[in-house]
VEXMI-574782 format. One record per residue: x, y, z of N, C-alpha, C in turn; residue in one letter. Coordinates in steps of 0.001 Angstrom, whole numbers, always signed. Each point is the difference from the previous one (the first is absolute). Layout:
BEGIN
+---------+---------+---------+---------+----------+---------+---------+---------+---------+-------+
!  n.east ! n.north !    n.up ! ca.east ! ca.north !   ca.up !  c.east ! c.north !    c.up ! kolpa !
+---------+---------+---------+---------+----------+---------+---------+---------+---------+-------+
!       X !       Y !       Z !       X !        Y !       Z !       X !       Y !       Z !     a !
...
+---------+---------+---------+---------+----------+---------+---------+---------+---------+-------+
end
This chain:
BEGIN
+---------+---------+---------+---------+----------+---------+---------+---------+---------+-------+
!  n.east ! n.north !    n.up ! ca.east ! ca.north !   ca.up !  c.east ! c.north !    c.up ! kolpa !
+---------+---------+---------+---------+----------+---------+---------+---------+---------+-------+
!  +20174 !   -2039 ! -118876 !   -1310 !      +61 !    +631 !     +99 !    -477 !   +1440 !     x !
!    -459 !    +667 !    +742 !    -122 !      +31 !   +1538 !   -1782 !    -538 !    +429 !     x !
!    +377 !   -1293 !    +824 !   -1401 !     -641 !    +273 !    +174 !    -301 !   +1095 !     x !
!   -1497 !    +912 !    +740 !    -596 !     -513 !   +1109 !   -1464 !    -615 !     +34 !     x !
!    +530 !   -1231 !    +904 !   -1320 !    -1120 !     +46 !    -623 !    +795 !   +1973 !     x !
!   -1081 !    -578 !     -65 !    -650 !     +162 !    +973 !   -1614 !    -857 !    -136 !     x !
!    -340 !    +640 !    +893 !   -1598 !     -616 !    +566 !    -114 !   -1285 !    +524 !     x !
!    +652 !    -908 !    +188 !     +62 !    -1720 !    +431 !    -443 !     +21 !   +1681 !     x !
!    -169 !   -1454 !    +358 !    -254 !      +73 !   +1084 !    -373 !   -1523 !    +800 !     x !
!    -415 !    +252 !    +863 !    -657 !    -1431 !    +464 !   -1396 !    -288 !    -231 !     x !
!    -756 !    -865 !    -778 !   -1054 !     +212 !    -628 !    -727 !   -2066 !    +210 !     x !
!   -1478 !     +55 !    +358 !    -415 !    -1061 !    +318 !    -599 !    -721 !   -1297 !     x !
!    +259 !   -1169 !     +19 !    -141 !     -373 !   -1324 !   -1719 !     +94 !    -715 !     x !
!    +172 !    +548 !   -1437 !   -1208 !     +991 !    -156 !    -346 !   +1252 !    +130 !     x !
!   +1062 !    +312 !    +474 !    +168 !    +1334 !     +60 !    +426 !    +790 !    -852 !     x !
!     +30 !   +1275 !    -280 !    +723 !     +755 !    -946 !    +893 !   +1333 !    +325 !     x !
!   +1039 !    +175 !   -1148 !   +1197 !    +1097 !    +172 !     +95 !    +855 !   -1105 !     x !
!    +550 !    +820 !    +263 !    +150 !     +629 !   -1245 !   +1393 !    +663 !     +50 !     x !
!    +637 !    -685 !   -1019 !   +1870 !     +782 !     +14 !    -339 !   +1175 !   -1159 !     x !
!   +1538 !    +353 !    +599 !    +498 !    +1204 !    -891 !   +1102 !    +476 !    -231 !     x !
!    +737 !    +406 !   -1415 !   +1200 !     -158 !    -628 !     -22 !   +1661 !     -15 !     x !
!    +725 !    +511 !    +326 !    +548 !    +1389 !    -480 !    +846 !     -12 !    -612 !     x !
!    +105 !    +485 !   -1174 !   +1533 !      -98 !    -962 !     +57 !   +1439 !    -208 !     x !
!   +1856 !    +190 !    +151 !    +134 !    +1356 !    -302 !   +1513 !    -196 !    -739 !     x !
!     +55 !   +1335 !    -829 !   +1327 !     -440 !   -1090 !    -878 !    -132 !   -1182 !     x !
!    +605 !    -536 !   -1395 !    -185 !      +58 !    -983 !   -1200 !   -1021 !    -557 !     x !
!   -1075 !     -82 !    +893 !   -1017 !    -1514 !    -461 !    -268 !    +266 !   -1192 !     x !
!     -16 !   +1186 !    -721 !    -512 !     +243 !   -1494 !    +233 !    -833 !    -660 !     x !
!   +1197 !    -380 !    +263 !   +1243 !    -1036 !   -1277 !    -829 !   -1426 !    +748 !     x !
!    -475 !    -492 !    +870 !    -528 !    -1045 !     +44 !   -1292 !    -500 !    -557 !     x !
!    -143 !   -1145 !    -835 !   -1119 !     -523 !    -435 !    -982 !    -896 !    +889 !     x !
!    +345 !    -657 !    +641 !    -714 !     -908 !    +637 !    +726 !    -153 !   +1683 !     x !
!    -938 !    +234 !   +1040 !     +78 !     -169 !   +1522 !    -601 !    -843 !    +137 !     x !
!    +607 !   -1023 !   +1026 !    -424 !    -1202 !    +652 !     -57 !    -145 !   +1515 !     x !
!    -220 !    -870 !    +395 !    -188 !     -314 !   +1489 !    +376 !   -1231 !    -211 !     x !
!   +1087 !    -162 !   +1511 !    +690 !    -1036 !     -53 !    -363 !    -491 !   +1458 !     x !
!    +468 !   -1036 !     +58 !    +108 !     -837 !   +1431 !    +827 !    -934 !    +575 !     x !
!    +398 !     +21 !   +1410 !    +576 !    -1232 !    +418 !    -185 !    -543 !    +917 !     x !
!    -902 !    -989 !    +355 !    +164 !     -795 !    +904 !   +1340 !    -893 !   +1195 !     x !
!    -106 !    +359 !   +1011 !   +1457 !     -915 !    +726 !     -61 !   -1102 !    -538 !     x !
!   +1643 !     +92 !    -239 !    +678 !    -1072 !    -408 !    -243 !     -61 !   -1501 !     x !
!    -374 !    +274 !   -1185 !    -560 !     +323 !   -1338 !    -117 !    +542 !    -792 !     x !
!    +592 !    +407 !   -1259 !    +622 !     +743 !    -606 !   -1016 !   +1040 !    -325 !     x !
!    +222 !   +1643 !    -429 !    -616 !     +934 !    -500 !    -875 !    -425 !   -1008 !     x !
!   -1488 !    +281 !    -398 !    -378 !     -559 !    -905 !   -1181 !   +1443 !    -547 !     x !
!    -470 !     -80 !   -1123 !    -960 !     +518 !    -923 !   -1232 !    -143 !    +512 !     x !
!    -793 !   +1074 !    +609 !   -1511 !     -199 !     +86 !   -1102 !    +690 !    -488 !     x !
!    +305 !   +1428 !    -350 !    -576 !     +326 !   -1074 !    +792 !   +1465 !    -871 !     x !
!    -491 !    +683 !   -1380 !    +475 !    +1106 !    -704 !    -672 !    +442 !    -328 !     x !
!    +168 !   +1211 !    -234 !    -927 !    +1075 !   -1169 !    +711 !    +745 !    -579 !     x !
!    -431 !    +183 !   -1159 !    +753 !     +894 !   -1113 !    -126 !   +1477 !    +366 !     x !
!   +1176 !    +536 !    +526 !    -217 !    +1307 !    +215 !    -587 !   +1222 !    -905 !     x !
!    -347 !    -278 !    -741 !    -875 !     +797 !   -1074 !   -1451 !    -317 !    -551 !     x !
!     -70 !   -1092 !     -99 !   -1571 !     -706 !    -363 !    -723 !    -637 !   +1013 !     x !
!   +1226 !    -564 !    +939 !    -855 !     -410 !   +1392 !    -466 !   -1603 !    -347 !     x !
!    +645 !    -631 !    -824 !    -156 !    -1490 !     +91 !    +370 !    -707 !    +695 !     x !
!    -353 !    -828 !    +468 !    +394 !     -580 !   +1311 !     +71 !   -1960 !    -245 !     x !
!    +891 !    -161 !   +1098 !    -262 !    -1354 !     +15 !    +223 !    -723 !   +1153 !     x !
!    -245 !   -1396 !    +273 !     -62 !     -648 !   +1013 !    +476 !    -942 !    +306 !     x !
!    +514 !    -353 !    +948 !    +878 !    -1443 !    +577 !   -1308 !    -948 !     -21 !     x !
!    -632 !   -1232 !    -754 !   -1276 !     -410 !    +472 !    -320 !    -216 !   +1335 !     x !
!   +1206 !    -167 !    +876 !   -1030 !     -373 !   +1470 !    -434 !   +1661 !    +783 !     x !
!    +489 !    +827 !    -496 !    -469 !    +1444 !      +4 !   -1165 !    +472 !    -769 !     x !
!    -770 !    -770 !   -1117 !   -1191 !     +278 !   -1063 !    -693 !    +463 !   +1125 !     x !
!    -662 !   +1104 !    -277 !   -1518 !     -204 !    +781 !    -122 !    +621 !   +1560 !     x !
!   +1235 !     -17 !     -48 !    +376 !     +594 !   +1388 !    +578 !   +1314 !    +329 !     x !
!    +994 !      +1 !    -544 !   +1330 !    +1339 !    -117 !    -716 !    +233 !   -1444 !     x !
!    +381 !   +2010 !    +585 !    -164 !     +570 !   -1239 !   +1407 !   +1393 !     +13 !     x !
!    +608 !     +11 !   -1193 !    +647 !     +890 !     -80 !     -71 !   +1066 !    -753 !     x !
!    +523 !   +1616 !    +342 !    -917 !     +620 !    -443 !   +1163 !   +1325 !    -142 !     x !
!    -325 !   +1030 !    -479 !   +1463 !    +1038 !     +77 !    -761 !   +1313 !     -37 !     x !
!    +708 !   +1176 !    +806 !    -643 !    +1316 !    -644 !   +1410 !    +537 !    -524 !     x !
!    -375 !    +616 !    -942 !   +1356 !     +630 !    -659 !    +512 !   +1212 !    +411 !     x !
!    -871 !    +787 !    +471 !    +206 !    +1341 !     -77 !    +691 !    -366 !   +1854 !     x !
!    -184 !    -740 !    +274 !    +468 !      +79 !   +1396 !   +1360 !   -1171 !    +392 !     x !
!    +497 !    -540 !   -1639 !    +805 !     -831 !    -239 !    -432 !   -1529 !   +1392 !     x !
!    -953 !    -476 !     +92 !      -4 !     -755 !   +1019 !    -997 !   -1435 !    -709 !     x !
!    +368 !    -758 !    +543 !    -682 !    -1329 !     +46 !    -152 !    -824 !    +972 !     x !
!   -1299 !    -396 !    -491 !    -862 !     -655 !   +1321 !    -322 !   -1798 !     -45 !     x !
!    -562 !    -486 !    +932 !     -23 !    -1520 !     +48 !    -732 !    +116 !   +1041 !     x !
!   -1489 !    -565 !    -503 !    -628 !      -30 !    +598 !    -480 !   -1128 !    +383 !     x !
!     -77 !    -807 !    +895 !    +503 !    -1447 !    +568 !   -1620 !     -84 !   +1184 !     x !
!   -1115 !   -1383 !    -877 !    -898 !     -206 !    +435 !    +165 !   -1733 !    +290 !     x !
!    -895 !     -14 !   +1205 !    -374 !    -1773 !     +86 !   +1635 !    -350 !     +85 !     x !
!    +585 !    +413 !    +827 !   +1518 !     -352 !    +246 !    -157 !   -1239 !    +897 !     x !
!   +1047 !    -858 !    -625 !     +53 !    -1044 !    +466 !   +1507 !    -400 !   +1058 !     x !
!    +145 !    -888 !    +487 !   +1481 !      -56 !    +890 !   +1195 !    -339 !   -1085 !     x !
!    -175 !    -113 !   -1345 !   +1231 !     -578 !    -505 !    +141 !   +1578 !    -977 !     x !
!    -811 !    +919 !    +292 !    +118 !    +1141 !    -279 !   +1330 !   +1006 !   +1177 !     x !
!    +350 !    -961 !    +374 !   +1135 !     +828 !   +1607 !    +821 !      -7 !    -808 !     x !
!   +1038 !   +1703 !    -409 !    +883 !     -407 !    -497 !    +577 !   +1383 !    +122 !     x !
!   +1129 !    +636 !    -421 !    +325 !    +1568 !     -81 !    -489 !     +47 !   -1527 !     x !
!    -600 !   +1434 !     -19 !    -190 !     +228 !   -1362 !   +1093 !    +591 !    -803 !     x !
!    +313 !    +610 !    -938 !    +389 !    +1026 !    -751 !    -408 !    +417 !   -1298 !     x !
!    +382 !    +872 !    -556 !    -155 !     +873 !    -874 !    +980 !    -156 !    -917 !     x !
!    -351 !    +229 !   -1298 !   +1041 !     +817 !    -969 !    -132 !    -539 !   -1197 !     x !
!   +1112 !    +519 !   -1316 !    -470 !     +237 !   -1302 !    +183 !   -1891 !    -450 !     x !
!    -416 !    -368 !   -1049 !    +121 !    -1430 !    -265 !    +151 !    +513 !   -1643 !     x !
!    +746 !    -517 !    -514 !   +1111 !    -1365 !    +533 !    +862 !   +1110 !   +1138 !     x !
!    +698 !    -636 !   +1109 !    +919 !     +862 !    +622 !   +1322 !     +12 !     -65 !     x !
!    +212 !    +807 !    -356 !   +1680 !     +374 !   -1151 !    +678 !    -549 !   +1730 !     x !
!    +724 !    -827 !    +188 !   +1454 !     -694 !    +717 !    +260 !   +1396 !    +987 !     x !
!    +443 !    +808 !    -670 !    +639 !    +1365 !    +691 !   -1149 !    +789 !   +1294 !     x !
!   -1414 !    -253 !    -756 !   -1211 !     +356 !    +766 !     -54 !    -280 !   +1731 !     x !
!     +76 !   +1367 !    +173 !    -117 !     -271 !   +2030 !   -1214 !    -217 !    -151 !     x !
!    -665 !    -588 !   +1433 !    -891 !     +167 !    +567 !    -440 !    +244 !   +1155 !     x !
!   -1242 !    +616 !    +388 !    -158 !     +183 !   +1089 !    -129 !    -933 !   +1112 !     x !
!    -112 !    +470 !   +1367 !    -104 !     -692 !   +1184 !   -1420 !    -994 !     -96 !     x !
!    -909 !     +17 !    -734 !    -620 !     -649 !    -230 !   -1540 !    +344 !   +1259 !     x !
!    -577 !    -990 !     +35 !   -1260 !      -57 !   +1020 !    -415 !   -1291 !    +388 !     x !
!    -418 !    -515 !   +1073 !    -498 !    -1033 !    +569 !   -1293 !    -315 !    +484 !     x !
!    -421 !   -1141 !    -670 !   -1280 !      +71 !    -105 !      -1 !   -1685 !    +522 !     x !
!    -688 !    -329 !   +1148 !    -172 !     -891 !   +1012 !   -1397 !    -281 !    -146 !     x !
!    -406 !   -1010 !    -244 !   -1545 !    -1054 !     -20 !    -205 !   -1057 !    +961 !     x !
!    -529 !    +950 !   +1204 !    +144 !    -1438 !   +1076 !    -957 !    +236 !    +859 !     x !
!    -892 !   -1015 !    +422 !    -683 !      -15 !   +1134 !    +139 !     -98 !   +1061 !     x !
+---------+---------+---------+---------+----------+---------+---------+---------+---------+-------+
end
């Protein structure tokens, strides 16, 4: 599976973004897409998933309420939709299937900056 991240940006805190995952290649065989993150200096971490078929989703809690993630199928893509962004929200995003099999590339990712 081939993933491109996009939509990030420089954004004032309270503000909102909206990313987007293009996956191309075999996503069929995948169950669950996530959105990942990393902050400088700080390891990759879990912020939210949805079940690529039922669309269940879940949340990092300091993301509740805020970020919503969301998928269209027919256009193999997933979205993150990122409200009331805060500065500890600065981080590159990414994409991809969870759990992520070791071997799993990923894309160049996206940057998403919360600053006044």
């Amino acid at each position: 599976v081939q993933l491109v991240e996009s939509g990030g940006g420089l954004v004032q805190p309270g503000g909102s973004l909206r990313l987007s995952c293009a996956a191309s290649g075999r996503i069929n065989n995948v169950y669950i897409m996530g959105w990942f993150r990393q902050a400088p200096g700080k390891e990759r971490g879990l912020v939210a998933t949805i079940t690529w078929g039922g669309g269940r989703t879940y949340y990092l809690d300091s993301v509740k309420g805020r970020f919503t993630i969301s998928r269209d199928i027919a256009q193999n893509t997933v979205y993150l939709q990122m409200d009331n962004l805060k500065p500890e929200d600065t981080a590159v995003y990414y994409c991809n299937a969870v759990p992520t099999p070791v071997t799993a590339a990923w894309g160049q990712g996206t940057l998403v900056t919360v600053s006044s």
